[in-house]
C-alpha positions in Angstrom: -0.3 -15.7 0.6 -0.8 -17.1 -2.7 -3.2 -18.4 -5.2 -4.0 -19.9 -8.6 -2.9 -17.5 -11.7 -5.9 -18.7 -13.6 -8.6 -17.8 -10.9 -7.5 -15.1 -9.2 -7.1 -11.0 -9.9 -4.5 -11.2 -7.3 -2.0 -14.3 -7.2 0.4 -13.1 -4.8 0.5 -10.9 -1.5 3.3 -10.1 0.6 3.5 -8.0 3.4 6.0 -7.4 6.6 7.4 -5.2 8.7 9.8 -4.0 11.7 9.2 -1.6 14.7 12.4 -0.2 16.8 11.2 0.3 20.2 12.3 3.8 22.1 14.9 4.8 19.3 16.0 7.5 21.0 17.4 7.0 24.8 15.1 10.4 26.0 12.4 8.7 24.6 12.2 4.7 25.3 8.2 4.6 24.4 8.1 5.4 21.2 8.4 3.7 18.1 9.6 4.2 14.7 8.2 1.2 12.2 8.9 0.7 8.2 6.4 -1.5 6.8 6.2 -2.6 2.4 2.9 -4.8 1.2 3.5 -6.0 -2.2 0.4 -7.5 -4.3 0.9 -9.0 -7.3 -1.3 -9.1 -10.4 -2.0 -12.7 -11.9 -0.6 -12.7 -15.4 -4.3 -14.2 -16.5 -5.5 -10.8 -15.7 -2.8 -8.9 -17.4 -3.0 -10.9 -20.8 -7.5 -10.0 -20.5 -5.8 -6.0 -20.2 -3.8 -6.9 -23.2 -7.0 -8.3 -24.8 -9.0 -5.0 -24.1 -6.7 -2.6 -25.8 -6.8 -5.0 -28.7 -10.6 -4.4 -29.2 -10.3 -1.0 -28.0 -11.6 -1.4 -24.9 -8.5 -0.1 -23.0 -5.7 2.1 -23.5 -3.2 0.6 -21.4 -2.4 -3.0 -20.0 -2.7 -3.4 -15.7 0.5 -3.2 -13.9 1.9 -6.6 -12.5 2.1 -5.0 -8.9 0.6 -2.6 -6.2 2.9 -1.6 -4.0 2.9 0.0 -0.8 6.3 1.1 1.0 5.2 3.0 4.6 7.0 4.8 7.7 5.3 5.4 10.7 6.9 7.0 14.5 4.4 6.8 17.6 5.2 9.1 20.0 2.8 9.3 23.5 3.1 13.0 24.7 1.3 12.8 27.7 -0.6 9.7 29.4 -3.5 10.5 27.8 -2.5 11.8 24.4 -0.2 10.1 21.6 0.3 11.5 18.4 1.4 8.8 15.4 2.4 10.4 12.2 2.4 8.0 9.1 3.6 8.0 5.3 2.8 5.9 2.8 4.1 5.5 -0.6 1.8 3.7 -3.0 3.6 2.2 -6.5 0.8 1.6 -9.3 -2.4 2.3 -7.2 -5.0 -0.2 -8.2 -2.7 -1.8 -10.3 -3.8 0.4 -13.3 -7.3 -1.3 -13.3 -10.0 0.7 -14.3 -12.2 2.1 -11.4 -15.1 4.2 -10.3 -12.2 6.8 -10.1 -11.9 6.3 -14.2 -10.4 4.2 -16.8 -7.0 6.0 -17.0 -4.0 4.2 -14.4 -3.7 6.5 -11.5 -0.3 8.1 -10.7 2.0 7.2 -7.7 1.2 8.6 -4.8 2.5 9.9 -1.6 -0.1 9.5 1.5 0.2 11.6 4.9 -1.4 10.9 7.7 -1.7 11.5 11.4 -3.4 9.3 14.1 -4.6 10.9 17.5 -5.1 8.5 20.8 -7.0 10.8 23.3 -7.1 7.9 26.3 -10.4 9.1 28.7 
């Protein structure tokens, strides 16, 4: 997806993605899946960052990019249970824009998760 620099926070947004179905021979229903999302900034946002620190408004300019690289393996135990694991890695959360979270860019950061299916 795309869209015009001058209007947009966001001017570009990829995202795609692979699943390997029963990757081991014992176990032909699970999955293992690798995923990466990439959103880029719109240089017409990153030159008004530049423009904030100038009046000191800001202490640091947005990053061009928010990343997100993820691994994920779903695994049914029993027919009524499956368990799905799932790691994220996020490059430049937010894109270093200032947030209800606070004006300083947050770090990398690593996300773990695990997703329960109980089927009734």
């Amino acid at each position: 997806m795309g869209g015009p620099s001058d209007r947009n926070l966001a001017n570009l947004f990829v995202e795609g993605g692979m699943n390997w179905q029963g990757p081991f021979d014992s176990r032909p229903d699970d999955a293992f899946g690798l995923a990466v999302a990439y959103l880029g900034i719109s240089p017409a946002l990153r030159h008004f960052s530049s423009d904030l620190i100038a009046f000191g408004r800001a202490t640091s300019t947005y990053a061009n990019n928010e990343t997100v690289l993820e691994a994920t393996y779903q695994a049914p135990i029993t027919d009524w249970l499956t368990l799905q694991p799932d790691i994220q890695y996020v490059i430049n959360p937010n894109a270093g824009i200032p947030n209800e979270f606070g004006s300083v860019p947050l770090s990398n950061a690593l996300v773990i998760g695990m997703r329960v299916t109980i089927r009734l």
